[in-house]
mmJSON file of the N, C-alpha and C atoms, coordinates in Angstrom:
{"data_MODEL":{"atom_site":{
"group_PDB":["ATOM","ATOM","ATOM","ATOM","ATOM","ATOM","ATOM","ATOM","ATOM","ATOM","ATOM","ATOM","ATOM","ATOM","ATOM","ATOM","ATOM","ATOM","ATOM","ATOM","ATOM","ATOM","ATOM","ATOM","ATOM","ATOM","ATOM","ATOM","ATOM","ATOM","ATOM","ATOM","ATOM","ATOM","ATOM","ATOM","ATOM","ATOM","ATOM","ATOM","ATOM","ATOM","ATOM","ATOM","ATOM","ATOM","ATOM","ATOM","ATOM","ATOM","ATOM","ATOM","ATOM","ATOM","ATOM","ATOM","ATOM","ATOM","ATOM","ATOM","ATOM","ATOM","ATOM","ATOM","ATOM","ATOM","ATOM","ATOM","ATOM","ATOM","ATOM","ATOM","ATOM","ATOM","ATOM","ATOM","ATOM","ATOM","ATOM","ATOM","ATOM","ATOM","ATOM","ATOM","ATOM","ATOM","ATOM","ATOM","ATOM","ATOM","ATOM","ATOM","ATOM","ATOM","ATOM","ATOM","ATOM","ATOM","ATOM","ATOM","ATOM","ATOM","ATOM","ATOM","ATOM","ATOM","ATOM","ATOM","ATOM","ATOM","ATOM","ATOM","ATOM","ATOM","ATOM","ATOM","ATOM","ATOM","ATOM","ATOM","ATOM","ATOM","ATOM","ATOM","ATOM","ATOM","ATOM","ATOM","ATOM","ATOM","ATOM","ATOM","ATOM","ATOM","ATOM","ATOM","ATOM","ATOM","ATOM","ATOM","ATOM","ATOM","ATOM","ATOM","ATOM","ATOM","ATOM","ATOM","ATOM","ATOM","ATOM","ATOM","ATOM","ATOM","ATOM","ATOM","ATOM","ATOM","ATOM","ATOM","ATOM","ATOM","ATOM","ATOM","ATOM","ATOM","ATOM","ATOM","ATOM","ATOM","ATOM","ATOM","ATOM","ATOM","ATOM","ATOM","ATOM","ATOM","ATOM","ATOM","ATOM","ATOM","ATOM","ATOM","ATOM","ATOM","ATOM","ATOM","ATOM","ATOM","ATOM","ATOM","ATOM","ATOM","ATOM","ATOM","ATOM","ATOM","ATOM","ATOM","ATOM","ATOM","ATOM","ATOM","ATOM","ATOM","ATOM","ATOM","ATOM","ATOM"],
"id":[1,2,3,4,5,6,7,8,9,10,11,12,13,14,15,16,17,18,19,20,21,22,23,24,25,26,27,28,29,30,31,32,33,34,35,36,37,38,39,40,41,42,43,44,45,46,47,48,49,50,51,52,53,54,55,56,57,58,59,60,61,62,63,64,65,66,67,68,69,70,71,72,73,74,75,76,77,78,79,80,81,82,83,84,85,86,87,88,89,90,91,92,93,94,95,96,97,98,99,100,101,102,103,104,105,106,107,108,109,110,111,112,113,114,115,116,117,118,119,120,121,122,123,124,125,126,127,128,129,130,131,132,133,134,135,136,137,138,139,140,141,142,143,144,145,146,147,148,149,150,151,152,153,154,155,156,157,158,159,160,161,162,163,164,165,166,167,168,169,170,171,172,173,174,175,176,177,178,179,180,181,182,183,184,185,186,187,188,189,190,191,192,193,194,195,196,197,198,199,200,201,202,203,204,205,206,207,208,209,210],
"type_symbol":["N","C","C","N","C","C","N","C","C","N","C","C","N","C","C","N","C","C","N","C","C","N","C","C","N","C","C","N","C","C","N","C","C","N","C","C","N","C","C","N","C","C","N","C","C","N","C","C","N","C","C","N","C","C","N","C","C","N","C","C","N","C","C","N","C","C","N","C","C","N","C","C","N","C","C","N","C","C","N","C","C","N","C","C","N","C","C","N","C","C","N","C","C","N","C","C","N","C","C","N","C","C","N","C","C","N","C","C","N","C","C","N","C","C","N","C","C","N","C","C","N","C","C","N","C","C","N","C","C","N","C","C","N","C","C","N","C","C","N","C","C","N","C","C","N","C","C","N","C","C","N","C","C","N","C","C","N","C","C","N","C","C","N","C","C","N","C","C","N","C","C","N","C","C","N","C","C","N","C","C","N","C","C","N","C","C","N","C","C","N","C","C","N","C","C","N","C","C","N","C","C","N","C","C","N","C","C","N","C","C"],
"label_atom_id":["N","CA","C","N","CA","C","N","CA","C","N","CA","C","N","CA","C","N","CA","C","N","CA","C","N","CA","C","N","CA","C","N","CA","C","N","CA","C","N","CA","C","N","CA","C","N","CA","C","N","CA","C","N","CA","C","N","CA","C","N","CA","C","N","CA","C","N","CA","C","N","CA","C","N","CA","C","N","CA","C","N","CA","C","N","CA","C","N","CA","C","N","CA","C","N","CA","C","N","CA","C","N","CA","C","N","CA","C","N","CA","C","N","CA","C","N","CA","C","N","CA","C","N","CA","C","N","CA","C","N","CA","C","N","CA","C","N","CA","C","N","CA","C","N","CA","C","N","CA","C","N","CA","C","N","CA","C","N","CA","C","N","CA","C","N","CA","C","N","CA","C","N","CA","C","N","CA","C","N","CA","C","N","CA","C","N","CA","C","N","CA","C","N","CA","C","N","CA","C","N","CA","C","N","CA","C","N","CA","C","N","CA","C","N","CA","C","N","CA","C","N","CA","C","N","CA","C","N","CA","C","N","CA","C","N","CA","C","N","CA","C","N","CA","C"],
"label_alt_id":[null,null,null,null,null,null,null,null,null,null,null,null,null,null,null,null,null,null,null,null,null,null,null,null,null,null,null,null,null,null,null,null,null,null,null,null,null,null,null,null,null,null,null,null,null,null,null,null,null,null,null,null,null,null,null,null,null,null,null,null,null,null,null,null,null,null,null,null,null,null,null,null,null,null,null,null,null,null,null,null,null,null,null,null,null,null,null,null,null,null,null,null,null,null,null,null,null,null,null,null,null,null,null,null,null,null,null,null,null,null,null,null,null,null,null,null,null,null,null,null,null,null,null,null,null,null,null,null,null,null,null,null,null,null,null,null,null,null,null,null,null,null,null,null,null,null,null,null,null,null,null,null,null,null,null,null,null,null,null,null,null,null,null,null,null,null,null,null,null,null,null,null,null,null,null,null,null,null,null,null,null,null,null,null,null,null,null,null,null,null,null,null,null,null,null,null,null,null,null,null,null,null,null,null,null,null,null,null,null,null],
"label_comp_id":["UNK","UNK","UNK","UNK","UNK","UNK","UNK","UNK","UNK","UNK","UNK","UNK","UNK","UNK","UNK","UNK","UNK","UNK","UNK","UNK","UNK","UNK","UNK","UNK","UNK","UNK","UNK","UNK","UNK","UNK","UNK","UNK","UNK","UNK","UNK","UNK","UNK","UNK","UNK","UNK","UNK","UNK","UNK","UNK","UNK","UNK","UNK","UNK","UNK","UNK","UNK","UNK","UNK","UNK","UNK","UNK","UNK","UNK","UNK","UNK","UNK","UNK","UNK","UNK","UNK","UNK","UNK","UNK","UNK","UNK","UNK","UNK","UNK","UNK","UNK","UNK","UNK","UNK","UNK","UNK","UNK","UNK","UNK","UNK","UNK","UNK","UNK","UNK","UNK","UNK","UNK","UNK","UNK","UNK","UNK","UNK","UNK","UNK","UNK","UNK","UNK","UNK","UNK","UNK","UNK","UNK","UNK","UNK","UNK","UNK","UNK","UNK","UNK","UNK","UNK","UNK","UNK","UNK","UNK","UNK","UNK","UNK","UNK","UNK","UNK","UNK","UNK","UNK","UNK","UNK","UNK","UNK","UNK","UNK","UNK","UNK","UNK","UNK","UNK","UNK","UNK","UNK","UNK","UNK","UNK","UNK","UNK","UNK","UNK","UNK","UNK","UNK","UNK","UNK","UNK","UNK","UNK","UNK","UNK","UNK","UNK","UNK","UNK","UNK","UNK","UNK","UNK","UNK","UNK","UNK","UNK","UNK","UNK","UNK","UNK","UNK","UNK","UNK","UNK","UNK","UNK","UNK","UNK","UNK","UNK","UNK","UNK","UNK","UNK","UNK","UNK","UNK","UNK","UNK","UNK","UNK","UNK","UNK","UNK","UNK","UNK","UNK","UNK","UNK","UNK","UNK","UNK","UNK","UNK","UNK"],
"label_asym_id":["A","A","A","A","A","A","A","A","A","A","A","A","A","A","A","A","A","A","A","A","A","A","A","A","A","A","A","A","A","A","A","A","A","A","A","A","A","A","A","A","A","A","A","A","A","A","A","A","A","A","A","A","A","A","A","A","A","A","A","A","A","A","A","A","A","A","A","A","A","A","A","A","A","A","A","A","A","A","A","A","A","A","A","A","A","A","A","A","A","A","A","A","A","A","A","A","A","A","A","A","A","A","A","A","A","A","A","A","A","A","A","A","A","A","A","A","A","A","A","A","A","A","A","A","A","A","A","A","A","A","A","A","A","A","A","A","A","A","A","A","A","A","A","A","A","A","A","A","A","A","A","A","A","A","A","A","A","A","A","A","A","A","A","A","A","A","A","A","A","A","A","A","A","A","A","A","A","A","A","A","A","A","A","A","A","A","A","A","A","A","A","A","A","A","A","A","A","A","A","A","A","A","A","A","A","A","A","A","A","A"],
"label_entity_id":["1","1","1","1","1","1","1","1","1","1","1","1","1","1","1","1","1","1","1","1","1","1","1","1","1","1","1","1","1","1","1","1","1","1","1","1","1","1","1","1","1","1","1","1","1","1","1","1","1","1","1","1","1","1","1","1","1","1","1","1","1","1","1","1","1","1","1","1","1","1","1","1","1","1","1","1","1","1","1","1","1","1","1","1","1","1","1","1","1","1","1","1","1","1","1","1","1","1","1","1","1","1","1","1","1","1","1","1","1","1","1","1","1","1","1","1","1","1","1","1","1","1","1","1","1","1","1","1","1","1","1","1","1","1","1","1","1","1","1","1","1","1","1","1","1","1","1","1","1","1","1","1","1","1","1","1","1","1","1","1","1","1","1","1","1","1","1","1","1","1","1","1","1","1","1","1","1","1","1","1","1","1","1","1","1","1","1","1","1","1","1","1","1","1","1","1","1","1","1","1","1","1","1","1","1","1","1","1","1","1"],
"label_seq_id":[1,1,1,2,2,2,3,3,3,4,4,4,5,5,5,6,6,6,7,7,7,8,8,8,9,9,9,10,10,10,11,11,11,12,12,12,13,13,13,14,14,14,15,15,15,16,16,16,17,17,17,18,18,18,19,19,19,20,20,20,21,21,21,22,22,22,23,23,23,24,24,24,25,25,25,26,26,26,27,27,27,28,28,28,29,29,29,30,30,30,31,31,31,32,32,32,33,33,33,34,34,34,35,35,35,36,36,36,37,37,37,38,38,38,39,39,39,40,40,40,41,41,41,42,42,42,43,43,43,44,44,44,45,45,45,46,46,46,47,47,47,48,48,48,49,49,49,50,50,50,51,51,51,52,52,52,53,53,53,54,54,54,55,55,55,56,56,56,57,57,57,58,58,58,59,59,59,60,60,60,61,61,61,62,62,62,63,63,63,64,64,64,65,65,65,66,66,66,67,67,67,68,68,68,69,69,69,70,70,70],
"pdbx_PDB_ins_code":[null,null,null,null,null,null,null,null,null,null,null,null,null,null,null,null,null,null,null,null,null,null,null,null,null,null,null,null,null,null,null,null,null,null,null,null,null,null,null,null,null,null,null,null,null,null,null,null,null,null,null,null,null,null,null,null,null,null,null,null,null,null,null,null,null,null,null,null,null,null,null,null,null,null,null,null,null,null,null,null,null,null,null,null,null,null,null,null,null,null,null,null,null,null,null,null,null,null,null,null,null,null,null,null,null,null,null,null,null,null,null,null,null,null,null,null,null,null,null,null,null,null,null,null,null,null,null,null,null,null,null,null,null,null,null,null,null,null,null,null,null,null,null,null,null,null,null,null,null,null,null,null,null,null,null,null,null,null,null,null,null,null,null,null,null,null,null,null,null,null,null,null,null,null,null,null,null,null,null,null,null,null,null,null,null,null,null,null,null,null,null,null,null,null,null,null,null,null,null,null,null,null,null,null,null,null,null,null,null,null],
"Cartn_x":[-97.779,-99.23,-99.626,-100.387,-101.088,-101.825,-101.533,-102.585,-103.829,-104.567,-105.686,-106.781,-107.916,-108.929,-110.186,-110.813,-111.86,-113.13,-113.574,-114.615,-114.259,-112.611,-111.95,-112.061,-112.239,-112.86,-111.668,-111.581,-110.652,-111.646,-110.628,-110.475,-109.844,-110.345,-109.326,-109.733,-108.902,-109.062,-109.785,-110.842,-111.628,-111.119,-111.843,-111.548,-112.21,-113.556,-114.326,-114.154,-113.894,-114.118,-113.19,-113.045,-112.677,-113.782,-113.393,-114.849,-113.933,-114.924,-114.992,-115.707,-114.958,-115.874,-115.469,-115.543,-114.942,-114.497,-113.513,-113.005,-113.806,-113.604,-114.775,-113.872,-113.039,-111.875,-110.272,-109.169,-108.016,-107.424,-106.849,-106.868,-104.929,-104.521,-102.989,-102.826,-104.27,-103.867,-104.589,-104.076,-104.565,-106.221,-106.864,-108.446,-109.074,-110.221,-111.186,-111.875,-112.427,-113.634,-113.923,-115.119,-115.785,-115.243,-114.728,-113.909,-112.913,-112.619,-110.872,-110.088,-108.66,-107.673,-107.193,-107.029,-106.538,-104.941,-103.949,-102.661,-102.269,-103.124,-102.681,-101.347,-100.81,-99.872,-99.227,-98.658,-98.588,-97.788,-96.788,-95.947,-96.442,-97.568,-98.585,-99.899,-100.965,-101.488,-102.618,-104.039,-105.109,-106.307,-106.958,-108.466,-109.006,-110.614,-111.294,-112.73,-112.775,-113.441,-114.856,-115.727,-117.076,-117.008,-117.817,-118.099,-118.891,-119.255,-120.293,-121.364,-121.22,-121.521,-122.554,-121.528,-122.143,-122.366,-121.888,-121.6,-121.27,-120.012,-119.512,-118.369,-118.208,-116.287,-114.878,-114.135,-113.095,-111.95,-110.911,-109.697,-108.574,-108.027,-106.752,-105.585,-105.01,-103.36,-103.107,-102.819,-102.426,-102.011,-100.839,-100.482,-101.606,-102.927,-103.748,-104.801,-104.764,-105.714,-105.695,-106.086,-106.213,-106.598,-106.107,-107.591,-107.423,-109.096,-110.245,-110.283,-109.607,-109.829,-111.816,-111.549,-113.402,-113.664],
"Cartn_y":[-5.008,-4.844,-3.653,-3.992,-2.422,-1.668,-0.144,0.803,0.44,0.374,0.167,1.495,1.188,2.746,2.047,3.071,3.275,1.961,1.27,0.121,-1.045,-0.954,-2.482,-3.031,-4.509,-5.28,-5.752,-5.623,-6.092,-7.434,-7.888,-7.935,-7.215,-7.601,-6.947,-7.717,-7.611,-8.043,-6.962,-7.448,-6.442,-6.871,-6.266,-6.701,-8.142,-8.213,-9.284,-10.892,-9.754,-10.791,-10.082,-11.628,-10.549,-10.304,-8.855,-8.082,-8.048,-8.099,-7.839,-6.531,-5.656,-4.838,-3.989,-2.709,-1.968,-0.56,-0.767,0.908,2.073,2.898,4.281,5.194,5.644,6.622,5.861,6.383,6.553,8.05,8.175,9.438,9.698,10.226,11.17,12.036,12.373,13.809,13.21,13.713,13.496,14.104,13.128,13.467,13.123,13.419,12.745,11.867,10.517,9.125,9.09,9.084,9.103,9.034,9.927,10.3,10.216,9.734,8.954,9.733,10.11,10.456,9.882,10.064,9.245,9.701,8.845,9.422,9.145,9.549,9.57,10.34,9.883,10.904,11.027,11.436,10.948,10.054,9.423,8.429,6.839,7.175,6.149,6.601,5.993,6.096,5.028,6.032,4.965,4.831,4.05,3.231,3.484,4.518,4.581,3.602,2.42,1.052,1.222,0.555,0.428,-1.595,-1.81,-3.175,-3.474,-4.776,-5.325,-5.671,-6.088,-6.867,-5.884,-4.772,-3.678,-1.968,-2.136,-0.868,0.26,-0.319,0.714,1.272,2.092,2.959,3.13,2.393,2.652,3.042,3.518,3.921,2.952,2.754,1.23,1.587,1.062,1.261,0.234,-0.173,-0.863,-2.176,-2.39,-3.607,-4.206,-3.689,-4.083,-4.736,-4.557,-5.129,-5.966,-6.954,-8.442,-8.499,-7.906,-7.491,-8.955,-8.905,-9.971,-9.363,-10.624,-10.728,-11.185,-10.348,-9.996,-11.472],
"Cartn_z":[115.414,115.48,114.626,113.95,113.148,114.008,113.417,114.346,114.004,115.809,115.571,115.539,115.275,114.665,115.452,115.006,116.1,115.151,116.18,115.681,116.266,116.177,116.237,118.066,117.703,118.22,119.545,120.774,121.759,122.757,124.349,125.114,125.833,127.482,128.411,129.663,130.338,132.064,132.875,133.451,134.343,135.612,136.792,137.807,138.304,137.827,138.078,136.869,135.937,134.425,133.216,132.035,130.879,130.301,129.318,128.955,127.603,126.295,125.355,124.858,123.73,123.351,122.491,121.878,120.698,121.112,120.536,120.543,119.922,120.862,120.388,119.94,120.332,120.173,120.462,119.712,119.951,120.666,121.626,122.59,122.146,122.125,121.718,122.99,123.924,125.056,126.003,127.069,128.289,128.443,129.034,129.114,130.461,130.694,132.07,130.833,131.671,131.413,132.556,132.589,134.026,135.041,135.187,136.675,136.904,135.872,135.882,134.858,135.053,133.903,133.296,131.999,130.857,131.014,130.803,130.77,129.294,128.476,126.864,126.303,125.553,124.738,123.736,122.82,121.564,121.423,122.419,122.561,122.981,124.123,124.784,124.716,123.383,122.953,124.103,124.123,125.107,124.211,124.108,123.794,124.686,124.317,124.783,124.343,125.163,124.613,125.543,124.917,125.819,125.726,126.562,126.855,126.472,125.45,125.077,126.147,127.122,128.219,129.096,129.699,130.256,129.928,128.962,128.029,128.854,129.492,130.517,129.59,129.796,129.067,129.645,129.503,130.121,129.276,129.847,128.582,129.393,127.711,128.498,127.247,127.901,126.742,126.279,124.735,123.871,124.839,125.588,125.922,127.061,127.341,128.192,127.306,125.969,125.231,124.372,124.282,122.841,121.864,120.602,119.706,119.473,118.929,118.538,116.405,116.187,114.635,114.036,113.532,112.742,112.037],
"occupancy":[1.0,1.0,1.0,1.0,1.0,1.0,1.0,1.0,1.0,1.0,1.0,1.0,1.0,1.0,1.0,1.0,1.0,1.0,1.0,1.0,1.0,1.0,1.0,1.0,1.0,1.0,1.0,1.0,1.0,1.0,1.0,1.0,1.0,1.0,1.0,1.0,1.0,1.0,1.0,1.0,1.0,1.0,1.0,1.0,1.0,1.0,1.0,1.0,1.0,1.0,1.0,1.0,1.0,1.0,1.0,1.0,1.0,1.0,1.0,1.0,1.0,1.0,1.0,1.0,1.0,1.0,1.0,1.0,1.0,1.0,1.0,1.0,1.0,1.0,1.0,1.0,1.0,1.0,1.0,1.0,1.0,1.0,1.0,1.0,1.0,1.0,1.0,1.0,1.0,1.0,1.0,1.0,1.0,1.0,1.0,1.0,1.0,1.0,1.0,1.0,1.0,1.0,1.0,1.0,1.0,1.0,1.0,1.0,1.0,1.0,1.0,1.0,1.0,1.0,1.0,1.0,1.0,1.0,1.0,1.0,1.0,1.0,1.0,1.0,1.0,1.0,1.0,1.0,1.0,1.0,1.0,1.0,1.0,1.0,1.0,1.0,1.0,1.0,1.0,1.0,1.0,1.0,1.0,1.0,1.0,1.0,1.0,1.0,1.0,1.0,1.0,1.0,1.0,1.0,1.0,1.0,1.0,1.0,1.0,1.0,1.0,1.0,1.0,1.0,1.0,1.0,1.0,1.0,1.0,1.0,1.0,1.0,1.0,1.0,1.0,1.0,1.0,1.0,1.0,1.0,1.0,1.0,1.0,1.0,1.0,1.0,1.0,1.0,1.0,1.0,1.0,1.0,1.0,1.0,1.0,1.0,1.0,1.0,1.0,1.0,1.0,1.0,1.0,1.0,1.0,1.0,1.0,1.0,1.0,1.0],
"B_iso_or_equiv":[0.0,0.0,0.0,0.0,0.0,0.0,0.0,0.0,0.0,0.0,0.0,0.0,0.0,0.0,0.0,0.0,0.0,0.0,0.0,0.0,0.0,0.0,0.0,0.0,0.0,0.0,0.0,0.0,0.0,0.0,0.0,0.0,0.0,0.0,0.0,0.0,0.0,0.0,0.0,0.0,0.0,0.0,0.0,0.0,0.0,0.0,0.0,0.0,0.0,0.0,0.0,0.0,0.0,0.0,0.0,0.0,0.0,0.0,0.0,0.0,0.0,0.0,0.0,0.0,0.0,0.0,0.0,0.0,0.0,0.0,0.0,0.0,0.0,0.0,0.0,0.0,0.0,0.0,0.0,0.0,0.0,0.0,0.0,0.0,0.0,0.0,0.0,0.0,0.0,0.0,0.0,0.0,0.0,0.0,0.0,0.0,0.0,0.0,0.0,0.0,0.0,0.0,0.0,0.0,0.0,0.0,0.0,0.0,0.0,0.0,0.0,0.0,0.0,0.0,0.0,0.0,0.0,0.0,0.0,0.0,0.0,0.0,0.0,0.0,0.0,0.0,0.0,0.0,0.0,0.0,0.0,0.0,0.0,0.0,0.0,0.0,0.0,0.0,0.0,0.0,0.0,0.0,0.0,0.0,0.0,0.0,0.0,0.0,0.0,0.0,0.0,0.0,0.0,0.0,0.0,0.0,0.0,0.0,0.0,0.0,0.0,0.0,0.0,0.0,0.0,0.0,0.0,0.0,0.0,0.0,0.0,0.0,0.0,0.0,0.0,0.0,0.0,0.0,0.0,0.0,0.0,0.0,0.0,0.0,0.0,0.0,0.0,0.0,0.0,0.0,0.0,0.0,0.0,0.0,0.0,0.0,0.0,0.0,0.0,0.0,0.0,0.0,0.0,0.0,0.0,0.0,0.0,0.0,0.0,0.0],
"pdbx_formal_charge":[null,null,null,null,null,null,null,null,null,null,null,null,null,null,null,null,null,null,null,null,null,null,null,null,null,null,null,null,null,null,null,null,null,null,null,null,null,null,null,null,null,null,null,null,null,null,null,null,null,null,null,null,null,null,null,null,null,null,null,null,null,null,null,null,null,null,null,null,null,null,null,null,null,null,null,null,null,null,null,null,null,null,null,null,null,null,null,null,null,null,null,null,null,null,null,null,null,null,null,null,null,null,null,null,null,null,null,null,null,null,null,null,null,null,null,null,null,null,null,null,null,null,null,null,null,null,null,null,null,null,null,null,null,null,null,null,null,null,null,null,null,null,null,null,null,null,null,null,null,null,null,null,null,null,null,null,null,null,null,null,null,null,null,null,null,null,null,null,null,null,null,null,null,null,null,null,null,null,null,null,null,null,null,null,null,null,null,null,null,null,null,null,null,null,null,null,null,null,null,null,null,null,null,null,null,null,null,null,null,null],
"auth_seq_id":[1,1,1,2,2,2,3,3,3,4,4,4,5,5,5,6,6,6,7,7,7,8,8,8,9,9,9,10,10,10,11,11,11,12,12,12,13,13,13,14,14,14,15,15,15,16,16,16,17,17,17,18,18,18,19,19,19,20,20,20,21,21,21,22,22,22,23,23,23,24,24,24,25,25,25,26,26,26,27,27,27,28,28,28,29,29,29,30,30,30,31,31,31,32,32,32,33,33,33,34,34,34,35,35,35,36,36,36,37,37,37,38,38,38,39,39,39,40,40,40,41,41,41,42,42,42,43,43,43,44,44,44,45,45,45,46,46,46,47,47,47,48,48,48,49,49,49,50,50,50,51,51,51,52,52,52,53,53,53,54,54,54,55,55,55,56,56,56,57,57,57,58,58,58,59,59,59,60,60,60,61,61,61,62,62,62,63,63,63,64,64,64,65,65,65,66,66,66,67,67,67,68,68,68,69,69,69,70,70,70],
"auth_comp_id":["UNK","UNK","UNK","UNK","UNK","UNK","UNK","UNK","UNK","UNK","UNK","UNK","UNK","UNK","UNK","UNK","UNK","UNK","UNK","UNK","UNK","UNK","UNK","UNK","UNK","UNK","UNK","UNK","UNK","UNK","UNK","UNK","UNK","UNK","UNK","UNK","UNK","UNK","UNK","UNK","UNK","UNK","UNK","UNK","UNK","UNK","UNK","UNK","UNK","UNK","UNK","UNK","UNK","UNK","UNK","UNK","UNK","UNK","UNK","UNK","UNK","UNK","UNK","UNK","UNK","UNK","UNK","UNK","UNK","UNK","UNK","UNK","UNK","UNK","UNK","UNK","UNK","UNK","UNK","UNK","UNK","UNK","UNK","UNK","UNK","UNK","UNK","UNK","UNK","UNK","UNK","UNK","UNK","UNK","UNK","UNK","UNK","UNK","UNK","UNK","UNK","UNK","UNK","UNK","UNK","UNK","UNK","UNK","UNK","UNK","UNK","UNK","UNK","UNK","UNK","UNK","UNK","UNK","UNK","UNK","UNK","UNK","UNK","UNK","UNK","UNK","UNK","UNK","UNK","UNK","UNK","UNK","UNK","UNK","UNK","UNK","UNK","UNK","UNK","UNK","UNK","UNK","UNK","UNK","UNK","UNK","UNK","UNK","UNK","UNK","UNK","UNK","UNK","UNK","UNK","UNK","UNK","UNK","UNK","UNK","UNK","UNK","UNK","UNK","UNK","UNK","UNK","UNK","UNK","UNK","UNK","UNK","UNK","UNK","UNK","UNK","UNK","UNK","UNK","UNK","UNK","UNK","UNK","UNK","UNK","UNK","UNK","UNK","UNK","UNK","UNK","UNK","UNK","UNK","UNK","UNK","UNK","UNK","UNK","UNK","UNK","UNK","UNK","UNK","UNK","UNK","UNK","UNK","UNK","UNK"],
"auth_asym_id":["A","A","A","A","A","A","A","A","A","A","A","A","A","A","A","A","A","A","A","A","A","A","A","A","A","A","A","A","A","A","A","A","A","A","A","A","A","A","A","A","A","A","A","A","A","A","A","A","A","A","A","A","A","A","A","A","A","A","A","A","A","A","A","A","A","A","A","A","A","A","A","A","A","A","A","A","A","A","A","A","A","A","A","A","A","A","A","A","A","A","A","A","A","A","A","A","A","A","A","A","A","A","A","A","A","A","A","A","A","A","A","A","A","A","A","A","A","A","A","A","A","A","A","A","A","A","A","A","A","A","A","A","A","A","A","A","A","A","A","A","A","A","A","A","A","A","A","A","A","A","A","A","A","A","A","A","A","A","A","A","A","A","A","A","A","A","A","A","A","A","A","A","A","A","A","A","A","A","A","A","A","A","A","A","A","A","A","A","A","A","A","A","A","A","A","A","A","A","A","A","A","A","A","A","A","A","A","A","A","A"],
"auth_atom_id":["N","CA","C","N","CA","C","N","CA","C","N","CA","C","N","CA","C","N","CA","C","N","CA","C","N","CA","C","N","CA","C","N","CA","C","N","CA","C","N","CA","C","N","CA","C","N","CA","C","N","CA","C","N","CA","C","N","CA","C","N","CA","C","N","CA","C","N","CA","C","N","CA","C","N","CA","C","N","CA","C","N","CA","C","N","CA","C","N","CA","C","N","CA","C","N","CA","C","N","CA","C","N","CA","C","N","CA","C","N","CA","C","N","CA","C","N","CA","C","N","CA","C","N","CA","C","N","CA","C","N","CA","C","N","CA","C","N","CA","C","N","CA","C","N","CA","C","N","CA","C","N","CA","C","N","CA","C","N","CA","C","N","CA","C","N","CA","C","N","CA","C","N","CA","C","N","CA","C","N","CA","C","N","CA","C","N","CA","C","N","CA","C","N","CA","C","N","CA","C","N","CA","C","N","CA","C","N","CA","C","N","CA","C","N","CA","C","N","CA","C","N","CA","C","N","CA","C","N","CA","C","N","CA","C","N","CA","C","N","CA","C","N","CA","C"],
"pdbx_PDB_model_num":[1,1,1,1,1,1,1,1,1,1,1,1,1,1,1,1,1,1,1,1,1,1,1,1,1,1,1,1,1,1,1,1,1,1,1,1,1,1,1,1,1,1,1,1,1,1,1,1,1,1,1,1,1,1,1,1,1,1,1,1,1,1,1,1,1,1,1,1,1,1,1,1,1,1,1,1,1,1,1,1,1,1,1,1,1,1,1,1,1,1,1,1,1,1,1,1,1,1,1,1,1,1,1,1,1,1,1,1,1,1,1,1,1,1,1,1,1,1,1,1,1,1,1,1,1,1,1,1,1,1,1,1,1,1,1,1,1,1,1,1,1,1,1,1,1,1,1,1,1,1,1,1,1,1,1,1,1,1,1,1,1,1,1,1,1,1,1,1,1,1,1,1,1,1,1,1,1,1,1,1,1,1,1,1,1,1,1,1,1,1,1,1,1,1,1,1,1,1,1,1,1,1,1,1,1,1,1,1,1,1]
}}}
């Protein structure tokens, strides 16, 4: 898989639904997203993605996400 950059286009499994939407950031360090800790690191790299749908933000790790070809 190529590294992905910030714009690019995913899926993911929500709890309710899958949500589509774009990456805002690539994270390397551990961070807070709304309330929650990111367990980023330069080894396990997280996407910080918003949702088309609800334009909520969540951060997810590479094998949680589908990218969507443009």
């Amino acid at each position: 898989m190529a590294k992905t950059s910030t714009g690019d286009c995913g899926t993911w499994n929500a709890e309710v639904a899958s949500l589509n939407g774009r990456v805002l950031r690539v994270d390397e360090t551990e961070y807070r997203c709304e309330e929650h800790r990111s367990r980023a690191s330069m080894n396990k790299t997280q996407r910080e993605i918003t949702s088309d749908r609800t334009v909520a933000i969540a951060a997810h790790g590479e094998d949680a996400l589908t990218w969507l070809v443009p």
